[in-house]
DRENVEXTI-200722 format. One record per residue (C-alpha): residue in one letter; z, x, y negated. Coordinates in steps of 0.02 Angstrom, whole numbers, padded with zeros to 5 digits, always signed. Layout:
N
AZXY
...
***
This chain:
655
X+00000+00000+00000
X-00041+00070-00172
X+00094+00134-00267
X+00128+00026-00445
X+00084+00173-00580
X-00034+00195-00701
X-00121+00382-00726
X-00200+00389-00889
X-00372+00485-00898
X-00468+00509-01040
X-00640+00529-01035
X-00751+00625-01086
X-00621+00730-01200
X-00459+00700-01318
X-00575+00714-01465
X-00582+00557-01514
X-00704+00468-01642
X-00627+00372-01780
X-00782+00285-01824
X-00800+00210-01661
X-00742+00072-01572
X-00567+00123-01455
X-00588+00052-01259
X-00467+00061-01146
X-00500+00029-00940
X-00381-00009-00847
X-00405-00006-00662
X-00411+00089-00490
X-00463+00229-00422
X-00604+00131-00330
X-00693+00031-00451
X-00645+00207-00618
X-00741+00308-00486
X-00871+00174-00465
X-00891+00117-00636
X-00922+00331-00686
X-01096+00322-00723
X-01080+00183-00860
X-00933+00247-00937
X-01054+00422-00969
X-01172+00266-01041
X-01072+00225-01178
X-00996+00399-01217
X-01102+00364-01383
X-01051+00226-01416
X-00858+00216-01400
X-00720+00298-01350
X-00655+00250-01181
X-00489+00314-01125
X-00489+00269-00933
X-00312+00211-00842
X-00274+00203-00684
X-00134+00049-00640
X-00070-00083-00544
X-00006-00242-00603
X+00164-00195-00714
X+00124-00015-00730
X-00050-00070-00814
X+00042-00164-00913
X+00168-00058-00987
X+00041+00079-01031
X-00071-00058-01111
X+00080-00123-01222
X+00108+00075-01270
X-00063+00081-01321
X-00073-00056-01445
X+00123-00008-01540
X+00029+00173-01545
X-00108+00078-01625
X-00224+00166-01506
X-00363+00052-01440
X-00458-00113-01487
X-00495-00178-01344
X-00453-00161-01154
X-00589-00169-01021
X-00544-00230-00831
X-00580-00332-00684
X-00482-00433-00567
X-00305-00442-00560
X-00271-00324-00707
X-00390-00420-00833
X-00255-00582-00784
X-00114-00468-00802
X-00192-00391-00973
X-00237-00557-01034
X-00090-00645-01006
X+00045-00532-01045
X-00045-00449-01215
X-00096-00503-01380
X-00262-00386-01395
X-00440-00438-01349
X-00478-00385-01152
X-00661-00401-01073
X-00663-00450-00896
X-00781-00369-00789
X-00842-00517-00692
X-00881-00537-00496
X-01082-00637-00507
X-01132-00725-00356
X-01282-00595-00348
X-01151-00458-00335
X-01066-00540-00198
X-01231-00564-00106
X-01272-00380-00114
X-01114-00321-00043
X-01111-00442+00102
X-01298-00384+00132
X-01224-00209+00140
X-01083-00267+00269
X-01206-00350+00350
X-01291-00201+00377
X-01104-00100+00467
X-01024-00292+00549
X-01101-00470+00595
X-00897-00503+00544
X-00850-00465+00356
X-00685-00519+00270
X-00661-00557+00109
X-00511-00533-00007
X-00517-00573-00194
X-00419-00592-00347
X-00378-00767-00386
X-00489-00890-00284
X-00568-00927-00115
X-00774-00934-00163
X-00847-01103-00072
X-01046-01057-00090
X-00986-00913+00034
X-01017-01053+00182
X-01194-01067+00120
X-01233-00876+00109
X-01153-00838+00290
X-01287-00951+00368
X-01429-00884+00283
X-01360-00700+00320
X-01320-00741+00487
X-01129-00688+00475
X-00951-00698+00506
X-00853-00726+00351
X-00684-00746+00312
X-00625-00762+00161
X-00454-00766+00066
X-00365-00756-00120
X-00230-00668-00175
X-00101-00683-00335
X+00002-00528-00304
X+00002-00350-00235
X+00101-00434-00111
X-00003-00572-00052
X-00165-00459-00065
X-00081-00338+00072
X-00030-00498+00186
X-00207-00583+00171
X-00259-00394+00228
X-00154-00399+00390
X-00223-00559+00436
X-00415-00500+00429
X-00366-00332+00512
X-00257-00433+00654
X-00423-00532+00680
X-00529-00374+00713
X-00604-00374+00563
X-00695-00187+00536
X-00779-00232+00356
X-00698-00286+00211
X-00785-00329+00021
X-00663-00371-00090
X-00590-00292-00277
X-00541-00101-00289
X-00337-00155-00254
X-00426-00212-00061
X-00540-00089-00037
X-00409+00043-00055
X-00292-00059+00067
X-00453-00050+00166
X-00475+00140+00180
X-00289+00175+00192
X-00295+00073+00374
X-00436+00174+00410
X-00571+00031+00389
X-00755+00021+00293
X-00717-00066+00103
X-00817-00132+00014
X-00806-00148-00177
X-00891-00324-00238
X-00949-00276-00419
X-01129-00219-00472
X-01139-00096-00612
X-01245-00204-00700
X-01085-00326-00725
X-00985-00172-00750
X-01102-00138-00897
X-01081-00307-00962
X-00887-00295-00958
X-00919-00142-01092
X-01036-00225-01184
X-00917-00387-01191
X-00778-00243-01238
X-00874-00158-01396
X-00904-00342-01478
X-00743-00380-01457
X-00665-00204-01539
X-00803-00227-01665
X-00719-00429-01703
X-00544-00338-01688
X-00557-00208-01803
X-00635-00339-01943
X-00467-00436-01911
X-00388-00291-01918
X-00442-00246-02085
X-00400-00429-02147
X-00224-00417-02056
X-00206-00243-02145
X-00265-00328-02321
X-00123-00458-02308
X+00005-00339-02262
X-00034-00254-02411
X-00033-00400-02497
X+00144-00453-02410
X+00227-00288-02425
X+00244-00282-02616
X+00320-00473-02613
X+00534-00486-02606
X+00533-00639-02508
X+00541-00632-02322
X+00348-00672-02254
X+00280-00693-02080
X+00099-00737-02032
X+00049-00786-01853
X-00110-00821-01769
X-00168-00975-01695
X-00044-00922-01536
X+00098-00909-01637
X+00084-00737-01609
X+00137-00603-01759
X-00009-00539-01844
X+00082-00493-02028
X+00267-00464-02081
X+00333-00371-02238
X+00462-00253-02249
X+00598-00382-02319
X+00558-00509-02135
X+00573-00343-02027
X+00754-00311-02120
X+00800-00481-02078
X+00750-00491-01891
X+00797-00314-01865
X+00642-00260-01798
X+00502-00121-01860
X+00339-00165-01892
X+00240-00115-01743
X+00368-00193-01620
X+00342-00375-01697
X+00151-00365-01713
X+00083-00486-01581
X+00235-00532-01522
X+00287-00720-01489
X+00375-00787-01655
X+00458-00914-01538
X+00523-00748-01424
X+00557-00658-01576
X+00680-00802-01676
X+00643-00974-01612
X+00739-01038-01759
X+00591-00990-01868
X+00468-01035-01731
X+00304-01098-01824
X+00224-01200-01677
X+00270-01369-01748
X+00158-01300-01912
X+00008-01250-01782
X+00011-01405-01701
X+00039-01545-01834
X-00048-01445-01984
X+00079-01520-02120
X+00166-01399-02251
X+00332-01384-02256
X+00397-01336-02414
X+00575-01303-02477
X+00660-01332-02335
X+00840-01290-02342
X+00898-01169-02183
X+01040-01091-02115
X+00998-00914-02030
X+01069-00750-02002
X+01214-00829-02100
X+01146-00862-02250
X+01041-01014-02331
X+00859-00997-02364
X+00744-01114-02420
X+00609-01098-02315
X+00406-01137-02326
X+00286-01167-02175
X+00123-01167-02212
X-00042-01195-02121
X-00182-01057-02135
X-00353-01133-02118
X-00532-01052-02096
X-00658-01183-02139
X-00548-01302-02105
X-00467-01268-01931
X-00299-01212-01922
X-00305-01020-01869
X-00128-00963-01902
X+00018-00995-02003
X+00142-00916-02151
X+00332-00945-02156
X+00417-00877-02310
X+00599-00870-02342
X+00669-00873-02496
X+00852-00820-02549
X+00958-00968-02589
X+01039-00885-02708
X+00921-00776-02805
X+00821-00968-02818
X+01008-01016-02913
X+01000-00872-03005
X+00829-00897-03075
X+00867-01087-03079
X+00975-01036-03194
X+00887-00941-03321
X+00756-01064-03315
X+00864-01175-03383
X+00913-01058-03534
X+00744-01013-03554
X+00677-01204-03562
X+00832-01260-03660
X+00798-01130-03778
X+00619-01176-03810
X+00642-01379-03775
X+00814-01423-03778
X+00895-01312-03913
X+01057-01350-04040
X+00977-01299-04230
X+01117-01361-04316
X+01292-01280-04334
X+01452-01302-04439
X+01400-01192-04574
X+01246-01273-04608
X+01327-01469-04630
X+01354-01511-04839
X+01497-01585-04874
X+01658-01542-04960
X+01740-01743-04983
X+01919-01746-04885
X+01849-01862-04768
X+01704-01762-04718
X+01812-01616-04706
X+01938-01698-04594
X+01797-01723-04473
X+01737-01555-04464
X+01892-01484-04440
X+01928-01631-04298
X+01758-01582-04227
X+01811-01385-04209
X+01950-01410-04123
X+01852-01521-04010
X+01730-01372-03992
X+01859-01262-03919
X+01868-01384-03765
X+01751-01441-03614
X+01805-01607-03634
X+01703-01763-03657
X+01711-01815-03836
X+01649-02000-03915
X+01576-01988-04095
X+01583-02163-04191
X+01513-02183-04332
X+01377-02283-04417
X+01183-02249-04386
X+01137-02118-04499
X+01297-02030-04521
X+01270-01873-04426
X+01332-01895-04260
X+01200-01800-04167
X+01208-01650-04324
X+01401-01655-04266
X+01353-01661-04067
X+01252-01495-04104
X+01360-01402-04186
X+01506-01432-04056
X+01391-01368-03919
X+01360-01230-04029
X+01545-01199-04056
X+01566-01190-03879
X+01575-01082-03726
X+01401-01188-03697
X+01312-01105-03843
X+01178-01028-03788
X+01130-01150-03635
X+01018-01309-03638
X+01060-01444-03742
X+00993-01583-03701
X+00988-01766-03831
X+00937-01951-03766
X+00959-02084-03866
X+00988-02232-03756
X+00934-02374-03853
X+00757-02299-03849
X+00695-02327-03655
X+00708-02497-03540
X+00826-02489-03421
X+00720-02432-03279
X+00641-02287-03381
X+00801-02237-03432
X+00885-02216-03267
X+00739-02112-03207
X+00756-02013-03371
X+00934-01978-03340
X+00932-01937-03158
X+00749-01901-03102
X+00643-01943-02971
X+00583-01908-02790
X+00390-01912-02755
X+00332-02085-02706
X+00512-02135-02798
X+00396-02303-02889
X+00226-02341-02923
X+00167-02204-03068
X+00285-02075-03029
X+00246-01888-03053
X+00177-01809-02884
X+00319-01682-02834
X+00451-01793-02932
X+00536-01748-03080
X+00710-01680-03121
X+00808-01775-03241
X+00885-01761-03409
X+01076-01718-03294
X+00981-01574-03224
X+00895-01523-03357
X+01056-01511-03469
X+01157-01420-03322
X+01276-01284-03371
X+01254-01355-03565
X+01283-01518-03642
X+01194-01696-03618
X+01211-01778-03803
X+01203-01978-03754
X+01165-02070-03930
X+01174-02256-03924
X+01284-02257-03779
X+01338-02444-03810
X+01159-02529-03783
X+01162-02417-03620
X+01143-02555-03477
X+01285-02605-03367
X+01201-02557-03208
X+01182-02380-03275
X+01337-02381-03350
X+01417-02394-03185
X+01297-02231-03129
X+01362-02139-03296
X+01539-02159-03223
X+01512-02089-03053
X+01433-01934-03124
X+01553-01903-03236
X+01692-01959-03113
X+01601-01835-02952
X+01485-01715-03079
X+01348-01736-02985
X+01190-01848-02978
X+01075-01920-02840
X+00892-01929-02893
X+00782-02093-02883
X+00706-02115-02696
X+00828-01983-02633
X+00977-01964-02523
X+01062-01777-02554
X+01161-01776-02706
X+01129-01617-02829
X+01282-01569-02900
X+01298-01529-03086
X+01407-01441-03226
X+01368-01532-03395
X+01461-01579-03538
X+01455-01742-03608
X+01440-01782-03805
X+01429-01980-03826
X+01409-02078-03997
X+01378-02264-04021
X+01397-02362-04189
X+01448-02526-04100
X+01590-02584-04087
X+01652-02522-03911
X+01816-02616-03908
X+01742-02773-03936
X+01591-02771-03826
X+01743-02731-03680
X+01843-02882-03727
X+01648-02982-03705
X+01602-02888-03550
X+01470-02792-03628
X+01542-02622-03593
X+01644-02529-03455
X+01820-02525-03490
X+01830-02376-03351
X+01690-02288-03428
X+01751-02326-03600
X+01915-02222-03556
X+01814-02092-03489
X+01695-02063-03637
X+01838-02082-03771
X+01960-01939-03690
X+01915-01844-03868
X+01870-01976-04002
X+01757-01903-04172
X+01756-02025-04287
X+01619-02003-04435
X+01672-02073-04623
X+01519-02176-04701
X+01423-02084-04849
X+01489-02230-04956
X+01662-02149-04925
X+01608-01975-04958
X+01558-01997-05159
X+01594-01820-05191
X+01437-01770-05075
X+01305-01879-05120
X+01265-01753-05250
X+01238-01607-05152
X+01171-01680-05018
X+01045-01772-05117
X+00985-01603-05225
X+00974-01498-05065
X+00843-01647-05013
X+00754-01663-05158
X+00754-01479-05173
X+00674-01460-04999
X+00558-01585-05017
X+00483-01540-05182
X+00454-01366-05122
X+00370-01410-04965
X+00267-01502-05099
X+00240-01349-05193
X+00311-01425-05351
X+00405-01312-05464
X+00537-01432-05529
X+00728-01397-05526
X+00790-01513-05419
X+00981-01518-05516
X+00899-01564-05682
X+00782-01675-05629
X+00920-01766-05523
X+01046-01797-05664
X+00999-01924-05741
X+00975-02052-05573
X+01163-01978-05506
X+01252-02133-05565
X+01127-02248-05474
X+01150-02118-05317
X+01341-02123-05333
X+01379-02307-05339
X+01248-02351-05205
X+01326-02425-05028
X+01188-02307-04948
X+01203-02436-04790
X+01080-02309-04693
X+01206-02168-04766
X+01146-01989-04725
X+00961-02033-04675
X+00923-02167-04788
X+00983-02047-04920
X+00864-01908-04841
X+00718-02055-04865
X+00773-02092-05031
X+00753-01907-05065
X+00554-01897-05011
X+00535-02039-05121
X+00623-01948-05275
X+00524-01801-05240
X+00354-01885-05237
X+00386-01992-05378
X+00440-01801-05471
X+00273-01753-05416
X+00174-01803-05558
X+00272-01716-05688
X+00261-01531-05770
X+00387-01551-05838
X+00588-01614-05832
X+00548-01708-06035
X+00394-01782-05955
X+00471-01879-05819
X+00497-02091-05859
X+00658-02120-05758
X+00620-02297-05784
X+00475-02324-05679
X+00590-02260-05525
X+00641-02443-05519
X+00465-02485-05406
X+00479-02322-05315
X+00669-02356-05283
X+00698-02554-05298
X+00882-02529-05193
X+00949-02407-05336
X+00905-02557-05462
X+00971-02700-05374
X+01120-02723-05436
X+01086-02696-05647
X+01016-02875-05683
X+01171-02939-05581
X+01264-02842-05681
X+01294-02923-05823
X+01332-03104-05743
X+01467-03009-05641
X+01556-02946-05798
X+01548-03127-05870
X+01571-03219-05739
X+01708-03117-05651
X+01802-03082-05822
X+01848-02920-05771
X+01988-02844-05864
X+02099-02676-05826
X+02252-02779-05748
X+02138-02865-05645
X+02066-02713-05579
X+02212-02601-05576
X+02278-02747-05474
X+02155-02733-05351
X+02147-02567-05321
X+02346-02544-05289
X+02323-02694-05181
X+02186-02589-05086
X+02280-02414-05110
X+02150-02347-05215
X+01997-02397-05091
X+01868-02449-05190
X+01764-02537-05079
X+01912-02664-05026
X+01945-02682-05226
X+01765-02738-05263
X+01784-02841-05121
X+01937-02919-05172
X+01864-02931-05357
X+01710-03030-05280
X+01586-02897-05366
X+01493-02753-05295
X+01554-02567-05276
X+01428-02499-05383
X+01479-02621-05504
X+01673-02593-05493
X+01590-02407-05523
X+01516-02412-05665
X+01649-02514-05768
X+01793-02368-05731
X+01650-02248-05789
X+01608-02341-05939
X+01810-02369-05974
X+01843-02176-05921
X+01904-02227-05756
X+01798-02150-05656
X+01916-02026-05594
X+02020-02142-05497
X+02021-02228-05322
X+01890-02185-05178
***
């Protein structure tokens, strides 16, 4: 029985060509000896490093071959080309037995036995029955799967008194050990086609090679983890970062089984069904990854796959500064302390409330009527903060339907609704995390998402639209409403519980009506701006003057921004003038009718009401120098109570 080696021969010298293709044949000593003259044939044309093996020993030397990088092909026949196919990932030719080469070697036996056996690799041939007639001979025939079964279907056919055996070079060796005529079955004509089967294939190998060597090129210069397999799910390209993580070098995983190698990151599923998998969250080698499987197509047939794993936490980490980086450009705080005019005690109370707020991560609830300055205040806070710096993020929530504004708030899965953004979209939660979500308008939020609102604030995380996992989040919380919260609780209008939870740190804004000492300030810094932008060359203090008493007394119902409107309107109207003699202060009346309102009811007030000092020193210690409640009480206006104290040099007194 032959022994289970493999000799390596190379032939016809160790100099070996670089520009040619790489064979290796692996076989025995029967069918190398035979095959000689067609080896010499091809010396030309490739370099052919001959083997002698059996079955495991071929094998091994084959799989040494191919991590030495050595060969592109293997040439063999028989038992070996199974063994070689089977057990490698490298293109083999098979040297295959014709029916023509079958008949000539039976004619030969015929010529030394009317009784031939036959023993061949594989399976029993039936057309044998039909040649044995016409040849007039004895044939038995068997197959064999092993060393072991060739050497027992051997017995049998010697037992019988069988002389002449054809069969594969494994037999015919069997043959002339027991002293008996062997046959080999192959031709060199199909030996010659095995090598010519053997150079296409090295020639197809090596232009995969090249592409294989392109992409790990490509792969070795990217920090994720990447694997690409072929159509088998065999390894065909890994970078250095995936051979770190499965503890392997490079040559031992090429054209290895993936599902051998880690069948946690097995990619058959991805061969099979052709669907992408992307940003899937795994556990492995005790870390989390998120991981993407990926389909690689050739003209539209799946031909291998990619898995790439990415760090969990370098995606946080650049999650992260994404975040800065977006809030920066999209979702920044402009305004800050120092930049807010004011100096009235009111207004000054506020800021000071509003700093100390700052130095906490506490939710705070500005109130305070529209145009006051409550999202101004909400800036500077975050800016104030240990927050400055990171997103901040502003939604006013009497601006979207309720559906839009849930989506807004907490985002959306693909396929969430009808309409929605393919890949889904984060929300405003997410968008804000690590900084501050300003919520303006929060009392004409919805119930429904009212009772959302809570739980995030309550748990500090936030489940998107169409999804189950909930996405935790670090946010501050900056709320301002000008309704009446209280009430709208007593009428069911607003959550009590989310009420409480809002109004931990409460802000409220004073009216501009209760800040006279900064309507002039505020209104020249407007005017100022405004008329600059314009490029008019006016001074904004001068030109102002004149209309201050009208500014003064005003209610200013809008406050801040209707006195920012009233400004653009000053400015324009200041347009058409050179200079500060040349402007007619009277015409302002059509360009600012509210400023004029009260002057032709003026005079009927002052009859009608009979004002005299007691009365309105009565008033006004009534109201504790408020001089809203005194006009009130007085049944006139406040910019009329205003202007009689100025015009009786009591201007000075009350608020």
């Amino acid at each position: 029985m032959p022994n289970d080696h493999a000799a390596p021969v190379l032939f016809p010298s160790s100099a070996r060509r670089s520009d040619l293709p790489r064979l290796c044949f692996m076989s025995y000593r029967q069918i190398r000896e035979f095959a000689m003259p067609v080896i010499a044939e091809y010396t030309g044309r490739a370099d052919i490093e001959v083997v002698d093996g059996t079955f495991g020993g071929a094998l091994a030397i084959a799989r040494d071959r191919i991590e030495r990088g050595q060969v592109d092909a293997f040439v063999s026949a028989g038992s070996n080309a199974s063994i070689l196919r089977a057990g490698l990932q490298a293109p083999v030719a098979t040297i295959l037995l014709s029916g023509f080469d079958l008949l000539q070697a039976l004619i030969k036996a015929r010529r030394l036995s009317s009784r031939v056996g036959v023993v061949m690799y594989g399976q029993t041939i039936p057309e044998l029955d039909e040649v044995k007639d016409l040849l007039n001979i004895e044939v038995t025939q068997y197959a064999y799967q092993t060393p072991d079964d060739a050497r027992q279907r051997f017995e049998l056919l010697r037992r019988d008194g069988f002389e002449v055996i054809v069969g594969s070079s494994l037999v015919v060796e069997l043959a002339e050990q027991a002293g008996l005529q062997g046959l080999l079955a192959y031709s060199l004509a199909s030996v010659r086609k095995g090598f010519e089967d053997a150079i296409e294939l090295a020639r197809v190998a090596r232009l995969e090679a090249g592409r294989y060597e392109q992409l790990n090129g490509v792969l070795h210069n990217l920090q994720e983890a990447v694997l690409a397999v072929n159509r088998d799910n065999r390894v065909i390209a890994v970078n250095p970062p995936m051979q770190q993580l499965l503890g392997s070098p490079h040559a031992r995983l090429l054209g290895q089984s993936l599902e051998a190698i880690e069948p946690e990151l097995s990619l058959q599923p991805t061969l099979d069904s052709g669907q992408v998998e992307r940003a899937v969250v795994q556990r492995f080698a005790q870390r989390d990854w998120v991981v993407n499987r990926t389909p690689i197509r050739e003209h539209g047939e799946i031909v291998g796959a990619a898995l790439t794993l990415y760090d969990a936490r370098a995606i946080q980490e650049a999650d992260t500064s994404l975040r800065i980086q977006q809030g920066r450009r999209q979702s920044a705080a402009r305004h800050r302390f120092a930049s807010l005019i004011g100096n009235s005690p009111a207004f000054l109370r506020a800021v000071q409330t509003a700093r100390r707020f700052a130095r906490t991560d506490l939710t705070v609830l500005i109130a305070g009527e529209s145009g006051v300055g409550k999202e101004l205040f909400a800036q500077s806070i975050h800016n104030e903060s240990v927050r400055a710096g990171r997103p901040f993020v502003a939604v006013n929530c009497a601006a979207f339907p309720e559906s839009l504004l849930e989506s807004e708030l907490f985002g959306y899965e693909e396929g969430a609704f009808t309409g929605s953004r393919r890949g889904g979209k984060r929300g405003l939660f997410e968008t804000a995390h690590t900084g501050t979500l300003f919520l303006d308008e929060i009392g004409d939020m919805p119930l429904q998402l009212q009772t959302r609102l809570l739980r995030v604030l309550q748990e500090r995380e936030i489940t998107r639209l169409g999804a189950t996992a909930a996405i935790p989040v670090d946010v501050r919380v900056i709320a301002a409403t000008h309704q009446p919260l209280d009430e709208m609780i007593a009428q069911r209008r607003f959550r009590q519980d989310l009420f409480y939870r809002l109004n931990t740190l409460r802000l409220p804004l004073p009216p501009l009506r209760e800040r006279p000492e900064d309507i002039a300030p505020l209104a020249e810094m407007q005017v100022g701006r405004c008329l600059q932008r314009l490029g008019a060359a006016l001074d904004p203090v001068r030109a102002l003057a004149p209309l201050l008493p009208r500014l003064v007394a005003y209610d200013w119902p809008g406050n801040v921004r209707e006195l920012e409107n009233l400004g653009e309107r000053i400015a324009v109207f200041l347009l058409q003038f050179d200079r500060l003699e040349d402007i007619r202060y009277d015409e302002l009346r059509h360009d600012l009718p509210e400023l004029f309102a009260d002057a032709a009811s003026d005079a009927a007030e002052d009859h009608d009401g009979a004002l005299t000092e007691s009365r309105v020193a009565a008033a006004l210690q009534a109201s504790k120098g408020n001089r809203q409640a005194a006009a009130k009480q007085l049944g006139i206006s406040r910019s009329t109570l205003w202007r009689w104290m100025r015009e009786r040099g009591a201007g000075a007194s009350g608020t």
